[in-house]
C-alpha positions in Angstrom: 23.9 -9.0 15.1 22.4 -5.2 14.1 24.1 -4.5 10.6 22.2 -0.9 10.5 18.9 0.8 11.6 16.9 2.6 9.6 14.8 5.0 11.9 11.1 5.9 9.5 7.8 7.9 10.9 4.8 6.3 9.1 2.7 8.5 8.4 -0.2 7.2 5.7 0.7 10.1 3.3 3.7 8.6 2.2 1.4 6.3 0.3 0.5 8.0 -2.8 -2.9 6.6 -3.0 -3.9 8.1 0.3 -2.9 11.6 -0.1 -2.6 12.7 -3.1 -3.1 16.3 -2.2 0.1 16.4 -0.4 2.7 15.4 -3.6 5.0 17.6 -2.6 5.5 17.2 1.1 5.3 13.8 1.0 7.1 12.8 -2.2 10.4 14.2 0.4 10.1 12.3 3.3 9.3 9.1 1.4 12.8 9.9 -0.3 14.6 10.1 2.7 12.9 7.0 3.9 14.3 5.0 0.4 17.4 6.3 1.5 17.7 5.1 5.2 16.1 1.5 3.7 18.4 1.4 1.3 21.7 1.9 3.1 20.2 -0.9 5.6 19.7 -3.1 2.8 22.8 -2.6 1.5 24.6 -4.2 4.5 23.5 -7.4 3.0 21.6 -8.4 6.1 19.6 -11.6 5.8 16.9 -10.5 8.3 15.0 -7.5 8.8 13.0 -6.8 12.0 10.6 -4.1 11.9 9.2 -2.4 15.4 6.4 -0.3 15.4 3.5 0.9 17.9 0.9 -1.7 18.6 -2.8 -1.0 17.4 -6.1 -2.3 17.4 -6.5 -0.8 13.7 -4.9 -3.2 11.2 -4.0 -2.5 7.7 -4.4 1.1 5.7 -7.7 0.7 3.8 -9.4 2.6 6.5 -7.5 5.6 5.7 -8.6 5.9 2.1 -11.8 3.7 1.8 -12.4 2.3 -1.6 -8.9 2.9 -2.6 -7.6 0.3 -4.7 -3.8 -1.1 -4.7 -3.6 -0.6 -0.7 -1.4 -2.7 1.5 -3.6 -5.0 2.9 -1.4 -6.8 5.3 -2.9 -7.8 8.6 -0.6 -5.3 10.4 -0.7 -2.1 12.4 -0.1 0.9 10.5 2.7 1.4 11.8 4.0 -1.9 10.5 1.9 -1.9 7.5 3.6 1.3 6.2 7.3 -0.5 7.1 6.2 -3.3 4.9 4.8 -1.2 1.8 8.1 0.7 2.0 10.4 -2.8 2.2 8.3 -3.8 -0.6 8.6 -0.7 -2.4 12.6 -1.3 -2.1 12.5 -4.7 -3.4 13.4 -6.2 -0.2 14.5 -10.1 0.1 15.3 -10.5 3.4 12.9 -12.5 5.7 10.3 -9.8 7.7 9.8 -10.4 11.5 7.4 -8.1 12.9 7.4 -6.8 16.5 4.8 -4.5 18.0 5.5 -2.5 21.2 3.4 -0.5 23.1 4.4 3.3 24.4 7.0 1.3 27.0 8.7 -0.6 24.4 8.0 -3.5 26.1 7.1 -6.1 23.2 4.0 -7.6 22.8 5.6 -11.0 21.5 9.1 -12.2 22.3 12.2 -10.1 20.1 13.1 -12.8 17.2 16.6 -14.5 17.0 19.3 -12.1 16.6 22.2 -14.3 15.9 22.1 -14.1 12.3 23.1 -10.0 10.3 20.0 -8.4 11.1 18.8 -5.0 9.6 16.6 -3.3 11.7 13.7 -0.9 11.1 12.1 1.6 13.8 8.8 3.2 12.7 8.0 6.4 15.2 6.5 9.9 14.7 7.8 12.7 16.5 5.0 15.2 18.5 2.0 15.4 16.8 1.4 18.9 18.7 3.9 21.1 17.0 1.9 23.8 15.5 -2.5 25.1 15.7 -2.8 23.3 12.5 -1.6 19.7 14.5 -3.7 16.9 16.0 -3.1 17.7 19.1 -2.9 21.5 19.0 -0.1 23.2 20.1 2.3 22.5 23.4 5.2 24.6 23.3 7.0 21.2 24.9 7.1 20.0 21.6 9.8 21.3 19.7 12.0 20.8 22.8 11.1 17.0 22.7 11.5 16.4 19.3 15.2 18.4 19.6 16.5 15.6 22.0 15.7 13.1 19.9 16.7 14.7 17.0 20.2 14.8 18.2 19.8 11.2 19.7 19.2 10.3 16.3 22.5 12.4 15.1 24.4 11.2 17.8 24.0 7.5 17.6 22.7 8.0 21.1 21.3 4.7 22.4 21.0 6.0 26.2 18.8 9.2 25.2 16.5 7.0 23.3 15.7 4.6 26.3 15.3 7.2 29.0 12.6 9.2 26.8 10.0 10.6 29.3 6.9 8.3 28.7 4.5 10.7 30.1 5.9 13.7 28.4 5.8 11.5 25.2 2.0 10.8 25.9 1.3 14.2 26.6 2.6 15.3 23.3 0.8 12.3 21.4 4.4 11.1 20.4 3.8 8.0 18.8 7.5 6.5 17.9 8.7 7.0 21.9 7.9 3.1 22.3 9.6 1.7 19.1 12.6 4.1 19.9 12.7 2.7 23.5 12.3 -1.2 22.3 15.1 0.0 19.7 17.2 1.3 22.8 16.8 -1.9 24.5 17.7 -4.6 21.7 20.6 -2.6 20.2 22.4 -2.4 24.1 25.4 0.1 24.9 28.1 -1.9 23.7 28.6 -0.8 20.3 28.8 2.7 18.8 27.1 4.2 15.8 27.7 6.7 13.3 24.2 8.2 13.3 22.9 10.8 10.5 19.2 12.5 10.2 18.1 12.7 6.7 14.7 13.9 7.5 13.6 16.0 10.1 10.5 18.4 10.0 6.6 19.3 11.0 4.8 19.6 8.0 1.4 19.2 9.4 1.6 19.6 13.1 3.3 16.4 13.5 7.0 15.7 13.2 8.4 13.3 10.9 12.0 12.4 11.4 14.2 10.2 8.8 17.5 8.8 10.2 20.5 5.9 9.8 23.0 4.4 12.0 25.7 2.2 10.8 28.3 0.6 12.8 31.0 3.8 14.0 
């Protein structure tokens, strides 16, 4: 059973160590992330499964070589950054890991869900919102990011699992496969009261923060 779901972007800024040059910016979405852990944690859930993109690049070191105090877990980014901020939360509850790729089809089969189970979605938004962004501007963007925005507000299960795929690639969205494999193991039966606590494009990329507990 899904007690909560804690929607994160995973960015490697939020780790101190890796960009210190961005304090500010990054010191608020990490907040907002504490926050959407936290009220997942607090649902006493005895399980936390964690879905993020799938990567050949494992762990964080390569984003700040000779860096010391890194995550070093043998995970995708994606999934490394969930862990670093489960960790950095004190989490007990067992991890269980799934990676997806941009069709949120996983890569390994979905682990039991018969036991309170907090769940954890690590996405960014478009990573083409502005010049100053990875993949330069596409005036596409913002609309994109809008819909699932108010997915995210919404408790919108249905938005989240019809997300255009080739839209999503074209605007180098990387959370539209973990918010589709989200989609797809949370099902349409149950509503949710859904509230953004983070939603902006700092860099060119957007980063959204958001909760759903049971309606």
């Amino acid at each position: 059973m899904i007690s909560a779901v804690a929607f994160c972007p995973h960015p490697p800024l939020l780790v101190p160590e890796i960009a210190p040059g961005t304090a500010t910016e990054a010191e608020l979405l990490r907040s907002a992330c504490e926050r959407a852990l936290a009220r997942v944690l607090a649902t006493s859930c005895t399980q936390v499964v964690i879905i993020g993109g799938e990567s050949s690049i494992h762990g964080l070191s390569g984003f700040a070589p000779g860096v010391r105090g890194l995550p070093d877990a043998d995970l995708p980014p994606a999934l490394a950054i969930a862990d670093w901020l489960l960790d950095r939360a004190g989490a007990t509850p067992a991890r269980r890991f799934v990676g997806v790729p941009p069709d949120g089809t996983p890569i390994s089969d979905w682990p039991p869900l018969d036991e309170r189970t907090g769940l954890v979605v690590m996405g960014d938004g478009s990573a083409r919102r502005s010049v100053k962004g990875p993949g330069y501007l596409d005036d596409r963007a913002e609309g994109f990011d809008d819909l699932v925005v108010s997915a995210l507000a919404a408790g919108d299960v249905g938005v989240l699992a019809d997300l255009d795929e080739a839209l999503a690639a074209d605007l180098l969205v990387a959370g539209v496969g973990p918010w589709k494999a989200a989609a797809r193991i949370i099902g349409g039966e149950r509503r949710w009261h859904g509230e953004v606590l983070y939603a902006d494009a700092p860099y060119g990329v957007t980063y959204l923060v958001a909760c759903w507990l049971p309606a």
